[in-house]
N, C-alpha and C positions, 0 to 999 in steps of 0.2 A: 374423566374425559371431558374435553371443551373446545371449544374455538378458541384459534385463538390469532392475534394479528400481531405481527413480528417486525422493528425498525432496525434495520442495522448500520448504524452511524459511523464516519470516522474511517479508519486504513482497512486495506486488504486483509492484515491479520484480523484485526477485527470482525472480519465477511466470514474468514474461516472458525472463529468462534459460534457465531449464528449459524453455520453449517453445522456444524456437531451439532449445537441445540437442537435446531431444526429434525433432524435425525432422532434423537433422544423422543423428542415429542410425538413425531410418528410412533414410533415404535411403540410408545405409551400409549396409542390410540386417541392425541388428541387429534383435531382437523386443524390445517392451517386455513384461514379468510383472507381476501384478499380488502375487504373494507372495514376498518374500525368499529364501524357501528355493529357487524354481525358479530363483533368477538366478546367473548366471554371472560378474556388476558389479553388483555395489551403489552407485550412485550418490548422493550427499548434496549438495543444494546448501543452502549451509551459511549462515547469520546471527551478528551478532554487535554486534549496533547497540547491545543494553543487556547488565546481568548474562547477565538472565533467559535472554537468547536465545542468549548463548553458551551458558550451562548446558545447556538442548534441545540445540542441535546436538552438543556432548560428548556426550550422553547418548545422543544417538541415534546418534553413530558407536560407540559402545561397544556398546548393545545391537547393531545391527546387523551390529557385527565377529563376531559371534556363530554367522552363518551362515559362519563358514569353515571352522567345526570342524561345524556341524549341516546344513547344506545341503551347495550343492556352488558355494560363492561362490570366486570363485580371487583377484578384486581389488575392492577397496573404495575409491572414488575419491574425493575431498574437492574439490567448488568453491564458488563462490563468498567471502562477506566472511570468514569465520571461514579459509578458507586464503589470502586475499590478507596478514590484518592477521598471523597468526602464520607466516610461510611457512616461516622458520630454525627457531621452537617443535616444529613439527607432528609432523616428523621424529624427533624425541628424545620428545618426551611421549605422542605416538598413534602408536606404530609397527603400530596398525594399521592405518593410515591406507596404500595401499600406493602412491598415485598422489593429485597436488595441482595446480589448476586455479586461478590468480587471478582476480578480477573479470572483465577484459579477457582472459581468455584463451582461452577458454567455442570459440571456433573451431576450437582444439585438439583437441575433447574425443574424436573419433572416433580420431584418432591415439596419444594419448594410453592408451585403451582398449586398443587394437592392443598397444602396447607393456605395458602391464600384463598381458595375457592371457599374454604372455610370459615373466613374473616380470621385467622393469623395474620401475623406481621414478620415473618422470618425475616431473618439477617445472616447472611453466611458470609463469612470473607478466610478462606483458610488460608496461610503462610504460604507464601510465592517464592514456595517450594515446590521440585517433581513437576507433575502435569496432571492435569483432574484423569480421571480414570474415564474415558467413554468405550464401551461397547457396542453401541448403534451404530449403524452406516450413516456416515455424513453425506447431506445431500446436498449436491451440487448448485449453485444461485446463478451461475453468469450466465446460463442460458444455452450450458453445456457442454461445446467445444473449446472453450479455456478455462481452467481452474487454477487457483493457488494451493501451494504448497509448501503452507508455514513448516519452517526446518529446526526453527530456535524460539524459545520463547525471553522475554528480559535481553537486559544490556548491561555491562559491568564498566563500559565507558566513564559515567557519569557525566557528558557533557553539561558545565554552568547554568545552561540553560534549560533545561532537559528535565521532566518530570516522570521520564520510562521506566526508571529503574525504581522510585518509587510506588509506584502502580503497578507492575510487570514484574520485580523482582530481578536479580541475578539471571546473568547469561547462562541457558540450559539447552543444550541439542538436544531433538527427538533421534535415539535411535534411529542407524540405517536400515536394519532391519524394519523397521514398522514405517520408516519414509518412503521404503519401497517398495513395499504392500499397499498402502494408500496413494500411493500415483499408478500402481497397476489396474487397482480397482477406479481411479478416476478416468482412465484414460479406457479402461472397459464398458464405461458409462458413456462415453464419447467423446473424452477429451483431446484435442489434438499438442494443441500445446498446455505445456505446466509453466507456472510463473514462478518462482522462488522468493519466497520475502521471511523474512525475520526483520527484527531492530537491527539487525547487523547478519547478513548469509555468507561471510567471509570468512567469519571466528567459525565456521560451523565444526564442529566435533570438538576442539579444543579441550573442553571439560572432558569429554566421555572417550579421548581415545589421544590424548596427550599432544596430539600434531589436528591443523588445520585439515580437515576431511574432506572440506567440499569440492576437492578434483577428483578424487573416487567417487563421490557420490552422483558428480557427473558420469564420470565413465560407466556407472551403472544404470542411472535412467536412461544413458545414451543408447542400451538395448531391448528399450522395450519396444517390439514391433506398435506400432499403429499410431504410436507419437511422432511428432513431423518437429515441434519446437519447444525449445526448452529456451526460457529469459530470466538473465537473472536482476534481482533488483536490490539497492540496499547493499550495496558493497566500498565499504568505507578504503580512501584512496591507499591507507598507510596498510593494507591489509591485502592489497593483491598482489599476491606473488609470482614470479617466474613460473613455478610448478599452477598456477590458475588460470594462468595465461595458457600454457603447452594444452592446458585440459581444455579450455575452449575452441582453441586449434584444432587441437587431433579427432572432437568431438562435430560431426557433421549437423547435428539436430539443435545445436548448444547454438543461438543466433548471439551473431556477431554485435552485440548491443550491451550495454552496460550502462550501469544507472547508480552513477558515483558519486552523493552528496558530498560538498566539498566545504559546503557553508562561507567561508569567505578567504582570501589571497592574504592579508595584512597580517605579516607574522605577529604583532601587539594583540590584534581581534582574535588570531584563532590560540595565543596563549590564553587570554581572555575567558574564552570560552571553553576552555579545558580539551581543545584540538591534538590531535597527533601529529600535525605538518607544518610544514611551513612552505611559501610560497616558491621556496626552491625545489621541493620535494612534488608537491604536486606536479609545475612544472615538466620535470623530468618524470612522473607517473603518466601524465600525459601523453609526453612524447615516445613513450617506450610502448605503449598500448597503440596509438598510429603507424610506430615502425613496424610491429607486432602483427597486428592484426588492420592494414590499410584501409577499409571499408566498414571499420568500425562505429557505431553508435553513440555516442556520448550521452548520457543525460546526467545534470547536476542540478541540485539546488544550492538556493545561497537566501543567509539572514542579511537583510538591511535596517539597518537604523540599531545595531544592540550597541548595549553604553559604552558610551568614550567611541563610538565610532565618530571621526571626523572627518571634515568634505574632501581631505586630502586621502584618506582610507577608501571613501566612497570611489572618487575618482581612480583609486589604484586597483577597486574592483573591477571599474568600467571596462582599463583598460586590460585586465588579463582575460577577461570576457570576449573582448574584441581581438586578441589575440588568438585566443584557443580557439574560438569560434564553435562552441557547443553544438551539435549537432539538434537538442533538445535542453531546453532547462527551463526550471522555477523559481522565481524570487518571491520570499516572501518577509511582511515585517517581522520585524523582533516582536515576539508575546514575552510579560511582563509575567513568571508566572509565580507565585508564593510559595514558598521553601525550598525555591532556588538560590543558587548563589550570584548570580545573574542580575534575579531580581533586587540584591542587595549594595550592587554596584554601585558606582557614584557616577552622573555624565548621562543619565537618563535621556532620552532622544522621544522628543512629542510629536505624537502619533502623524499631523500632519508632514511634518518632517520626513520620516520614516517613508510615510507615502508617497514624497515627492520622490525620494533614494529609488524605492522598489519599482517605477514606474521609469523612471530613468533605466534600468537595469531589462525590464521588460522589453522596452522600446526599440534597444541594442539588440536586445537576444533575439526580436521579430524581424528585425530588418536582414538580420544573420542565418536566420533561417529559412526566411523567403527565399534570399539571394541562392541558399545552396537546395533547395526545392529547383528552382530553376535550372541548377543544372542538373537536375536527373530527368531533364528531359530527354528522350531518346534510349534513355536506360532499358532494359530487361529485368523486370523484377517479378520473382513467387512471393503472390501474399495470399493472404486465408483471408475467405470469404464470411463477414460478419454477418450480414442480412440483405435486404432488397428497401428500396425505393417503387414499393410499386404503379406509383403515378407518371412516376418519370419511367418506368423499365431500368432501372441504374441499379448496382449491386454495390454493395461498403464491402468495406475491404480493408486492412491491416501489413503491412508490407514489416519485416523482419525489426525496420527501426521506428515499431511502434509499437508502444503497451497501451495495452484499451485502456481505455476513459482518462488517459492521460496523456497522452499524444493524438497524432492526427491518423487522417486517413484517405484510402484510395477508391474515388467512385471510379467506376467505368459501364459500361451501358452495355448489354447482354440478354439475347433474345431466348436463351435458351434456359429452363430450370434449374440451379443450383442449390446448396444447400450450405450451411454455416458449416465453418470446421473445412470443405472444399477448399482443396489447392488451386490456383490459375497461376499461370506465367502472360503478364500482361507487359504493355510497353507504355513510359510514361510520355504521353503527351502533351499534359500542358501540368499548371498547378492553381490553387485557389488559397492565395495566406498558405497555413498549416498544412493543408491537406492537396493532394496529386489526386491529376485525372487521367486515365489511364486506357489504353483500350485491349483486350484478348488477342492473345497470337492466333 
């Protein structure tokens, strides 16, 4: 038994991995700390999807190695993707690192601990196969009234670019049975809405029941009393079907939002990058989702600068950008990343380059999003109440075409006590950039 202080770096999936831990470690009777220095394990669960996100995670086991000389830290444990993809590196270049936990191994982590408190040096990395075994209740991080809920683990994709299926392994759904038992008990905890993410929440079932499953498994969360929203994320364009679409329709809790990485338009780039579309395809994915469902959400991201893109490409981004007019999206540069294919390309694109692309791309997407911010003035919109402003009396807020911490949001100013997870029906009145101001009917 110990303290111990938990970083959990990198995607949503990733949060729900440090959830099971977290869980695990209660049960074992360690204590969670909220400062470094009181811990006994420093725990990092670690990213490493782009540069960027490897750099953080180095960064923060570096700083963090910090408290073994300044606190009273005895082991510094490394999981997740950055210990799965370097597992032989880790050892030689972060010998501060004193204990290492692969993807799949996460079931480990109490024993693991054990033996570290010890001065061990465990290394687990089991085959990204199945799913680790946990029995502990997973416990909740976002603060309560929204949780995720990882439905796949791996990708079988292999995008050029892409290091997922290395580190994550093969595309594997979690049982429906056990997906909805764990959203029943999250939403008995006080979840209002559940968010759906895998590397891909479109293929869900395919392996385990021969047909794409995730319109029944909507139709099944769609009856659990006391859920109000269900959003899905990570739904790749060539993969949503007619029967996904009727299931978002006929499904009242299922919000009108999608969040469709499309990565880029240039049928050369997304051959390139080992895509499933081409810019006619999305096109008309597009258009059938607006004829579809009118008042829908869009969110996409898009690579700029990957190799052999040229200004004639960039600009044919620009303008399908300014065409579709994303409701939401992300640009981001090309990462260069080693034992891709990608990385091995000819036509490499330097870094300031890249940045110029991505900010051009940005600058579109802001101007495109303010513009339609402004007309939901006068709107009627139900969002869920994220917290209070209590200096100003103003309460945050979340309206259907936003996912936390990655979209925007709705203040409005409210005399009376509310509480996160709360419904309001408010009307918009004005906006700020990203984010609507709004005031209570």
């Amino acid at each position: 038994m110990g303290n111990i202080f938990i970083v959990s770096l990198g995607c949503d999936k990733n949060r729900v991995d440090s959830e099971y831990m977290i869980g695990m470690l209660l049960a074992d009777r360690h204590v969670l700390v909220d400062d470094p220095a009181d811990a006994d394990v420093i725990l990092i669960n670690s990213c490493c999807f782009i540069g960027d996100a490897k750099e953080e995670s180095i960064q923060t086991i570096l700083e963090l190695a910090a408290y073994k000389e300044t606190g009273r830290c005895k082991a510094l444990v490394l999981t997740g993707c950055l210990a799965e993809r370097y597992r032989d590196e880790i050892p030689k270049e972060l010998p501060e690192v004193d204990a290492l936990l692969g993807t799949n191994s996460y079931d480990e982590i109490c024993h693991v601990i054990d033996e570290a408190l010890q001065g061990a040096h465990p290394r687990i990395c089991k085959p990204l196969t199945g799913f680790p075994e946990v029995h502990a209740k997973r416990v909740n991080t976002t603060g309560g009234y929204y949780a995720y809920l990882k439905i796949a683990e791996g990708c079988d994709k292999c995008c050029t670019y892409c290091v997922i299926p290395s580190v994550r392994g093969t595309y594997r759904s979690v049982p429906i049975e056990k997906l909805l038992q764990e959203a029943k008990q999250l939403v008995s905890d006080g979840a209002k809405e559940l968010i759906l993410v895998a590397q891909e929440t479109t293929l869900y079932g395919i392996d385990l029941y021969g047909k794409r499953t995730l319109p029944k498994l909507l139709d099944e969360l769609n009856q659990i009393p006391e859920l109000q929203w269900i959003r899905l994320m990570y739904c790749y364009p060539e993969e949503i079907t007619d029967e996904l679409v009727a299931a978002i329709k006929r499904n009242d809790k299922v919000c009108h939002y999608l969040d469709m990485p499309i990565q880029h338009v240039s049928d050369r780039i997304l051959k390139c990058m080992g895509r499933r579309t081409t810019r006619k395809d999305l096109r008309e994915r597009i258009a059938m989702l607006r004829r579809e469902i009118p008042d829908i959400c869009l969110r996409t991201t898009l690579i700029c600068g990957f190799p052999g893109e040229t200004e004639e490409n960039h600009q044919e981004l620009l303008a399908f950008v300014r065409d579709m007019r994303f409701e939401r999206l992300g640009a981001f540069c090309y990462s260069e990343e080693e034992g891709t294919k990608a990385a091995e390309m000819p036509g490499q694109i330097k870094e300031d380059e890249k940045k110029r692309r991505q900010s051009e791309i940005m600058a579109l997407s802001e101007e495109l999003i303010f513009a339609e911010n402004e007309k939901r003035i006068g709107e009627i919109l139900t969002v869920l109440v994220e917290g209070k402003l209590p200096e100003e009396n103003v309460y945050v807020a979340r309206t259907y075409r936003d996912a936390p911490e990655i979209d925007g949001y709705l203040f409005f100013p409210y005399e009376g006590e509310l509480i996160s997870g709360e419904q309001k029906k408010v009307t918009v009145t004005g906006t700020n950039e990203y984010d609507l101001i709004g005031e209570v009917l």
